[in-house]
N, C-alpha and C positions, 0 to 999 in steps of 0.2 A: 263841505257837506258831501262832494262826489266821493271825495277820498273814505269818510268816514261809511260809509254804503258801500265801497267796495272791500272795505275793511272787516266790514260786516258779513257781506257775502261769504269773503274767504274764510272765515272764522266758524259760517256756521258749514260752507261745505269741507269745512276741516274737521269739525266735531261728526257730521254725518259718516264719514271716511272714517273717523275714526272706530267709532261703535260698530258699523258695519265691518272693520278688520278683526277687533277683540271679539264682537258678539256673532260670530259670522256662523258657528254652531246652531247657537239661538234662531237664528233668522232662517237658515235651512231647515232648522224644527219644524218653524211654523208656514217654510213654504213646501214642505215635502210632499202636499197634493197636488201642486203644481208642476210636480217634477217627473224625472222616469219610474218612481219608486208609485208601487202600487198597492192599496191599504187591504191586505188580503184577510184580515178579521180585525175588528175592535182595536185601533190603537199599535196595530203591529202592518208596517212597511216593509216591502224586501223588493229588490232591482230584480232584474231578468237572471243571472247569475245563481239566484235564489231558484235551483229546479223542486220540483214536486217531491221531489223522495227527502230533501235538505226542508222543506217547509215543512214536511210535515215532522220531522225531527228536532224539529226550531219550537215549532208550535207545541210539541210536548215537553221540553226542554221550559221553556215559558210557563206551562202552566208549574212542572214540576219546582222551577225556581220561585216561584212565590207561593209555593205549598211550603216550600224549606224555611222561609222569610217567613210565614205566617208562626210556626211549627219555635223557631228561636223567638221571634221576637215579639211575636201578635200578629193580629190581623191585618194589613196596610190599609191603610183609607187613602195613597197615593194611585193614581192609574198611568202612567208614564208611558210616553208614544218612545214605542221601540221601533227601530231604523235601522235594518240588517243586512250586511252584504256578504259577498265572499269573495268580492273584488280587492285589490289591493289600493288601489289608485285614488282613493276617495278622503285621504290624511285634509284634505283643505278644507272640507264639510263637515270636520270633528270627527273622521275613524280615524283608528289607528285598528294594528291588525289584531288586538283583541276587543276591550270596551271601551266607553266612556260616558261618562252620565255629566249633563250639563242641564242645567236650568233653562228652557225656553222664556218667550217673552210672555205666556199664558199658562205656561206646562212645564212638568218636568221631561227630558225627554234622554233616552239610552240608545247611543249609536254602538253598535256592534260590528266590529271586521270579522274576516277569515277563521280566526283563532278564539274568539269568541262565541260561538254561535254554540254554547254548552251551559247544562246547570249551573255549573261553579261561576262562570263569567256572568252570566245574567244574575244571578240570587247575587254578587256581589254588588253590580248594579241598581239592583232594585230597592238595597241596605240604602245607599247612598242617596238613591230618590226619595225613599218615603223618611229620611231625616231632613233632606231639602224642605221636603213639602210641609212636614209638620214643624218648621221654624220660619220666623220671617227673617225679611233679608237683613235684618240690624243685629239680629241672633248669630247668623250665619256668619257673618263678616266680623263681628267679635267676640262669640262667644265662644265657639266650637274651632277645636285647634287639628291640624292636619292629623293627628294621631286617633282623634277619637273618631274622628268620617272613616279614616282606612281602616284603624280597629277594627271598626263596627261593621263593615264592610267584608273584610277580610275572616269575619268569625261565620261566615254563610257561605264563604270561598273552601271547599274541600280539595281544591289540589293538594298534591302532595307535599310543596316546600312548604305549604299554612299545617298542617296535620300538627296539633300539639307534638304528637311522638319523633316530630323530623325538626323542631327546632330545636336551635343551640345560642341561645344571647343570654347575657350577662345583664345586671343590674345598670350596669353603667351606660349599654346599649338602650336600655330602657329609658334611661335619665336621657340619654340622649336625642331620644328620638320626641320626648315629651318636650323638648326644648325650641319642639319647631311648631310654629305655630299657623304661619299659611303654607295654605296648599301649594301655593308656586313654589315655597322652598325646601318642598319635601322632597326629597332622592327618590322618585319614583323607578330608578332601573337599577334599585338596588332591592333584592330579596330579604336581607335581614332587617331592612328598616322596616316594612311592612308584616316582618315576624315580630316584630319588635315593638310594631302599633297594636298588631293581637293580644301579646302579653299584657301589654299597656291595658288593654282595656278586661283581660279576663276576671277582674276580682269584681266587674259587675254583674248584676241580677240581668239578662238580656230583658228577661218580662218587666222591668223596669224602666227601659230606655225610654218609651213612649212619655212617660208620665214626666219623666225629667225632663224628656225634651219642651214637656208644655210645661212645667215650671220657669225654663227658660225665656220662655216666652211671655210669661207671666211677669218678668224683671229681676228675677233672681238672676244673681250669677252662675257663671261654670264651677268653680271652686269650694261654691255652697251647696250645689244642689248635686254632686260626686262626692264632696268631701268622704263620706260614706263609704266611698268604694275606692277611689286612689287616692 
């Protein structure tokens, strides 16, 4: 009996340890009032590093990215706690020196580094949030393949290497890039795969997405409810 109870222990402070390493974005989501980061409007966080002249460039950069998201794809009915720095040193809390949008434990939520803190990088963020939000997590996990979130993402990202006029892929690039289907095993520090998820996704309607995405949710499949467009 002792043994089985100490078995027990280590098992479950091994599952806690665990979730707290994978989910550890998540958890700094939702504990970022607790932290040095200071909620300076509605839903939007920035550290000390964040001076007045950079907030207030953030904050119209913010509203301007989800006028461009609203403008492609509809109105969002997601509200996603944005988390901004301009520090470098914060990769363990989910930055990296530009975005990254992850699911908190109640919220969606967009950490933003350095190189981030602009329209193109939030409007791509924000794509990515409000398809989170308008799917559940049985959706997400199988129905939606790393191509069509970057796509979809990438088609409200105006840098220059996303510009229709500055790509250069091939069909086969396409097949290829359709062939990956979770996010961990997408090439993300590769430029043409995410040119190559745009393409992927241009022969849809954008004013369309929303609705497909709640047919998805609805229990239709991926392949049924695109057939239409790829």
């Amino acid at each position: 009996m002792k043994i089985l109870k100490i078995l027990t222990v280590v098992f479950i402070t091994f599952f806690i340890a665990s979730f707290g390493y994978f989910k550890k974005d998540a958890i700094a989501c939702e504990l970022i009032e607790v932290s040095h980061f200071n909620e300076v409007s509605p839903n939007l966080y920035v550290d000390q590093s964040i001076d007045s002249l950079k907030l207030v460039e953030l904050s119209n950069a913010v509203q301007a990215a989800a006028k461009r998201v609203s403008d492609i794809y509809g109105t969002p009915t997601s509200n996603p706690r944005i988390i901004a720095t301009a520090e470098t040193n914060y990769a363990k809390f989910g930055f990296n020196p530009t975005g990254m949008q992850n699911s908190g434990l109640f919220r969606e939520c967009i950490f933003l580094g350095p190189k981030g803190l602009n329209i193109d990088v939030i409007a791509h963020e924000l794509v990515h949030a409000e398809v989170r939000h308008r799917t559940n997590l049985f959706v997400e996990l199988t129905q939606l393949p790393a191509w069509f979130i970057e796509g979809t993402g990438i088609k409200a990202d105006y840098r220059k290497p996303f510009l229709l006029e500055n790509i250069d892929v091939t069909s086969d690039d396409v097949a290829k890039i359709k062939s990956v289907f979770y996010l961990s095993d997408f090439p993300n520090t590769n430029v043409k795969y995410y040119q190559a998820s745009l393409i992927a996704v241009e022969p849809m309607n954008p004013k369309d997405m929303y609705r497909a995405l709640e047919r998805l949710n609805n229990g239709e499949q991926f392949e049924d409810v695109f057939n239409e467009f790829f």
